[in-house]
C-alpha positions as CSV (number, residue, x, y, z in Angstrom):
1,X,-13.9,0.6,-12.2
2,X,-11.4,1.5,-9.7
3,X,-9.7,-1.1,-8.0
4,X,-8.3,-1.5,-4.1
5,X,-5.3,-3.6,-3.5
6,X,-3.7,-4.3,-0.5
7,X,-0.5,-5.9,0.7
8,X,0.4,-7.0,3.4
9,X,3.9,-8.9,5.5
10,X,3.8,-12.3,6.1
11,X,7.0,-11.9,9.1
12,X,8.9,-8.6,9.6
13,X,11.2,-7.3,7.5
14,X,10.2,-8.6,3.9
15,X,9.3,-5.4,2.7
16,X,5.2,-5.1,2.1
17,X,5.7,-1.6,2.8
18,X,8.1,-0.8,0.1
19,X,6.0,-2.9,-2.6
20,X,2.7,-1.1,-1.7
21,X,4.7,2.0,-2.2
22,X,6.2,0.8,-5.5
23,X,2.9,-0.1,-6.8
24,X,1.2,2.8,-5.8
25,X,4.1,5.5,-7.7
26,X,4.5,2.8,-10.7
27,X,0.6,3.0,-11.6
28,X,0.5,6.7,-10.9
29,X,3.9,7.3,-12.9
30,X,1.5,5.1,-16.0
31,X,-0.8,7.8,-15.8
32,X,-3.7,6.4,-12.7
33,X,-4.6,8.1,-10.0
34,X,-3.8,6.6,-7.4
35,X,-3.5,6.8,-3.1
36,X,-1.8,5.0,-1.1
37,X,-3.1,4.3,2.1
38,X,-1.3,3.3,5.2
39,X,-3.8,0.8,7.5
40,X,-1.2,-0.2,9.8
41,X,-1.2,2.4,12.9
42,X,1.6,0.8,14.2
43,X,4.2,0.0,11.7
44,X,7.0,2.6,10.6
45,X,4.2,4.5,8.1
46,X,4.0,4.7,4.7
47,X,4.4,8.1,4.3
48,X,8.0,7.7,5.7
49,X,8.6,4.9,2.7
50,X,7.3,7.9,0.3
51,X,9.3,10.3,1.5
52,X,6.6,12.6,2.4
53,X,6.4,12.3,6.3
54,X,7.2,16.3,6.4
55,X,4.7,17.4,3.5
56,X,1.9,19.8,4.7
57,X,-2.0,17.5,4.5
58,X,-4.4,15.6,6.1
59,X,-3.6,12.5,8.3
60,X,-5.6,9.5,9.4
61,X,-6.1,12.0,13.0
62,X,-8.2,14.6,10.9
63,X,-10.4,11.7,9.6
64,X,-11.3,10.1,13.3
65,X,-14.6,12.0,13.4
66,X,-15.8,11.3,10.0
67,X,-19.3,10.8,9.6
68,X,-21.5,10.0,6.7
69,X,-20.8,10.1,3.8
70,X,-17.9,11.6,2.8
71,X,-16.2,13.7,0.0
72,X,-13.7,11.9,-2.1
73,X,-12.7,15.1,-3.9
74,X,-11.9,17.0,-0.5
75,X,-10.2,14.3,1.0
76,X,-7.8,13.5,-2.3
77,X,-7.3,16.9,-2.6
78,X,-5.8,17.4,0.7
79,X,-3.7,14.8,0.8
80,X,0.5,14.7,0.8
81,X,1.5,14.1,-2.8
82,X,4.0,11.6,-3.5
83,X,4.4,13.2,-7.1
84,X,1.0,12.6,-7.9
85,X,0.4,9.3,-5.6
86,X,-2.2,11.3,-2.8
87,X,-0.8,9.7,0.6
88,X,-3.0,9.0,3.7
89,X,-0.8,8.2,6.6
90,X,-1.0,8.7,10.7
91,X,0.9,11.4,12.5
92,X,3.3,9.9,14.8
93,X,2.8,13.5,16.6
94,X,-0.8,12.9,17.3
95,X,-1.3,9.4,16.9
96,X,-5.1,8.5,16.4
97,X,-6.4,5.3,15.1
98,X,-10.1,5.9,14.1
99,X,-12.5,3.0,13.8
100,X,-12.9,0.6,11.1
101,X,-15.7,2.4,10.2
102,X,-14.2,5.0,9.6
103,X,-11.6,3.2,7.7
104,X,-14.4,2.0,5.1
105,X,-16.0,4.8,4.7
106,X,-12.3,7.0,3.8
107,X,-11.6,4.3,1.4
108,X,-14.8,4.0,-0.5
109,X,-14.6,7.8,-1.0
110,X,-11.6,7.5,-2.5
111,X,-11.8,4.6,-4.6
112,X,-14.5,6.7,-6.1
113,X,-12.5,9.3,-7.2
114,X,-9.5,7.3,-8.2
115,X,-8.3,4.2,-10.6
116,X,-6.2,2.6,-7.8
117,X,-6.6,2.7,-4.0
118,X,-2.9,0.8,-2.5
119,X,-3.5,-0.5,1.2
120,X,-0.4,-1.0,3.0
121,X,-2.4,-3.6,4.6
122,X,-1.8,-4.9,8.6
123,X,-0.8,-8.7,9.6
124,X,-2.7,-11.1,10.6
125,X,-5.1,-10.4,13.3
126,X,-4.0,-6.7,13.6
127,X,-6.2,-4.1,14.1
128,X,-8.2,-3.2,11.0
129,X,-8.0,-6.5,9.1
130,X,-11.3,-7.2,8.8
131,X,-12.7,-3.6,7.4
132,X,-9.6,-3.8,5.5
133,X,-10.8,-7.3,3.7
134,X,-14.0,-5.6,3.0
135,X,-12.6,-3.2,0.4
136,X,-9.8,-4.9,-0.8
137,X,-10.4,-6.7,-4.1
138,X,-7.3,-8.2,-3.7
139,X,-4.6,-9.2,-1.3
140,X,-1.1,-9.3,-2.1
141,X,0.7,-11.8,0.6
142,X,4.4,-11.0,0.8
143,X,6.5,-13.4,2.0
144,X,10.5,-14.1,1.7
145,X,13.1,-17.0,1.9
146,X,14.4,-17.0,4.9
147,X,13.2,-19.8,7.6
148,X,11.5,-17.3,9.6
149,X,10.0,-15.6,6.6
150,X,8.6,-19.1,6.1
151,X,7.6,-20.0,8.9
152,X,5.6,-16.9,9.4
153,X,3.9,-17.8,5.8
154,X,3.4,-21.0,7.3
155,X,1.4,-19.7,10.1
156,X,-0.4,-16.8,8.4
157,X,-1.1,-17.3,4.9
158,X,-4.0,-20.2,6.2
159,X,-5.7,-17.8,8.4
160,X,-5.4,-14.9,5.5
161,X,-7.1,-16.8,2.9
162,X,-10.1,-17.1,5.5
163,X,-10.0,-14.0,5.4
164,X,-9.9,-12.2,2.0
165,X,-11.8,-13.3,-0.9
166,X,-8.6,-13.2,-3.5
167,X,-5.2,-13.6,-1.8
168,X,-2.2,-13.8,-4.0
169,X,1.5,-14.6,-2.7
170,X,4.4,-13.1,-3.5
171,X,7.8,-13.5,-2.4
172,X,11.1,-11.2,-1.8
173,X,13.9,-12.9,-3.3
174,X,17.8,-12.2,-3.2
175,X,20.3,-13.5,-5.8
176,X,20.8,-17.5,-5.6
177,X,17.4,-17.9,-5.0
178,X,15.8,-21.5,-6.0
179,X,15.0,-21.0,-9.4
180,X,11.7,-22.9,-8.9
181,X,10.7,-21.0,-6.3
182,X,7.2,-20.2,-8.8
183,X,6.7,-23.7,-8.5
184,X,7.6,-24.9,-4.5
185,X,6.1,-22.2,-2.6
186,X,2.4,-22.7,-4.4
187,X,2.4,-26.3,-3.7
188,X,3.3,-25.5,0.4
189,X,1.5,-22.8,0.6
190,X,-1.5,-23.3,-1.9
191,X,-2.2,-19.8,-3.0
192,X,-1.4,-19.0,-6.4
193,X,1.6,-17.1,-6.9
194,X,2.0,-13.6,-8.6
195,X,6.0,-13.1,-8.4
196,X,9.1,-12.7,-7.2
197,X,10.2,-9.2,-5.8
198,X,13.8,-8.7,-5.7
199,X,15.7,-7.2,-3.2
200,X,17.3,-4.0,-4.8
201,X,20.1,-2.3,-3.6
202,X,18.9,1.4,-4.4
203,X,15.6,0.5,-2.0
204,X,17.8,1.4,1.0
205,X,19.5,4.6,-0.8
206,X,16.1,6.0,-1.4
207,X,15.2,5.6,2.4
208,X,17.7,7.0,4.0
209,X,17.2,9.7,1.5
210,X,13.5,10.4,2.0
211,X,12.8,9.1,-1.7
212,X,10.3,6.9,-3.1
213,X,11.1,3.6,-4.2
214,X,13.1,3.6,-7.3
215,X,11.1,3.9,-10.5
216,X,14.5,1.6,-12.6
217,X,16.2,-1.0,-11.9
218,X,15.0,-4.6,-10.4
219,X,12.3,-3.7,-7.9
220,X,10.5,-1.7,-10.4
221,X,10.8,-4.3,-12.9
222,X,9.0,-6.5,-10.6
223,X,6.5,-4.2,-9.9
224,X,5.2,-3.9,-13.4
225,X,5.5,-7.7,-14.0
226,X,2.5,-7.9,-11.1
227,X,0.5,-4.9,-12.7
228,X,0.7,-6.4,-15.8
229,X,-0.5,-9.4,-14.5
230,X,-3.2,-8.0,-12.4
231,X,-4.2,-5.5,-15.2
232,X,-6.2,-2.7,-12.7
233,X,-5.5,0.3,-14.4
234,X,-7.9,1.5,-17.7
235,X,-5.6,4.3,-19.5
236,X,-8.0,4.4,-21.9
237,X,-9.8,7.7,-20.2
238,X,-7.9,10.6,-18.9
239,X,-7.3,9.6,-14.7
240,X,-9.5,11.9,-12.3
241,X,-8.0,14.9,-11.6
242,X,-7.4,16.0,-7.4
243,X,-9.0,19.2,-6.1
244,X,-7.3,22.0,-5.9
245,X,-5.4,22.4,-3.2
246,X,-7.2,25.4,-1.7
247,X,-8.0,26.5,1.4
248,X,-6.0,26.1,5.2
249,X,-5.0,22.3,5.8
250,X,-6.7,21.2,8.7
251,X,-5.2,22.0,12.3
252,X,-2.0,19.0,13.2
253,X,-2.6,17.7,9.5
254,X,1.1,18.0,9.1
255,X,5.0,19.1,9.2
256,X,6.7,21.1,7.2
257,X,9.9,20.3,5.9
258,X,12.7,22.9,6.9
């Protein structure tokens, strides 16, 4: 059964986008098909952490009018591909938030045709956070270890564990970090904890580059620690296959890289 997980920053700067991006291209690298799905209209976009910002495809803008119910198929297989991670982002062109509704109803489509659906998830009390709990069968809480990291987790976790029905905390680390940190940050923040993510140096080379997240090194080893752990692929059955990628792309659906 496919599976929607969503992650979201507990302060600025810890890095939620990068894991949700990480996730999303580690599963799909394992053989699921996955999107990733940006569902924070105001943050720096996910398709800009995938390095796919310029690619040609439908954005959050062409879904605004959605009605019904809609076609997983069409809307996968217009997406921008991150390799083969679809990616549904806004266009900082056109910028359109549609309604939760909508929101739902673009997710449930395509957790239908895929293994994995990734949420780049918004804070606490942004826009979308409730339709986003809705779909999400789990909630990955980033946090880090810095006092204002800390404090944010302080003041958010509480009100996200109202919120979503399965809410896991994880935590971005740098070397020297507390090597009990598994064990303190459950007992002040009593949500149980799924890992560390390390900081990795080659996280900022692949941004400034237009890359995704790096598929070696520390950051990636992380990231399939927590798959592991929360075990939502099956590779047991061949992954669902996109459309084809016929037909125009609809009208401001995208740039073109030079």
């Amino acid at each position: 059964m496919s599976r929607v997980i969503s992650v979201v920053g507990t302060a600025g700067g810890v890095g939620a986008s990068v894991l949700a991006s990480a996730l999303a291209m580690r599963a799909s690298e394992l053989g699921a098909a996955v999107v990733a799905v940006d569902a924070r209209p105001y943050g720096g976009g996910l398709d800009v952490v995938l390095g796919v910002d310029e690619f040609p495809g439908i954005r959050w803008r062409d879904l605004a009018d959605a009605a019904g119910p809609l076609d997983g198929v069409e809307i996968f297989g217009r997406l921008p591909l991150a390799d083969r991670c679809g990616v549904l982002s806004f266009d900082r062109e056109f910028p359109v938030v549609p309604s939760g509704e909508v929101l739902s109803a673009v997710v449930t489509a395509l957790r239908s045709v895929s293994d994995i659906v990734v949420l780049d998830a918004p804070r606490a009390g942004e826009c979308w956070e409730g339709e986003v709990a809705g779909v999400s069968d789990e909630v990955i809480a980033l946090t880090g270890t810095t006092v204002s990291a800390l404090a944010g987790a302080a003041a958010s976790v509480p009100h996200l564990d109202a919120v979503h029905d399965v809410l896991w905390l994880a935590c971005r680390t740098d070397r020297g970090t507390a090597a009990d940190l598994d064990q303190r940050l459950p007992h002040l923040l009593d949500v149980p904890f799924l890992g560390a993510v390390p900081t990795d140096p080659k996280v900022e080379a692949c941004l400034t580059d237009g890359r995704p997240p790096p598929d070696r090194g520390r950051l990636a080893k992380a990231v399939d620690g927590i798959l592991t752990r929360l075990r939502p692929m099956r590779l047991d059955r061949d992954p669902v296959v996109p459309a084809s990628r016929r037909g125009p792309v609809p009208r401001h659906s995208g740039r073109r890289s030079a």
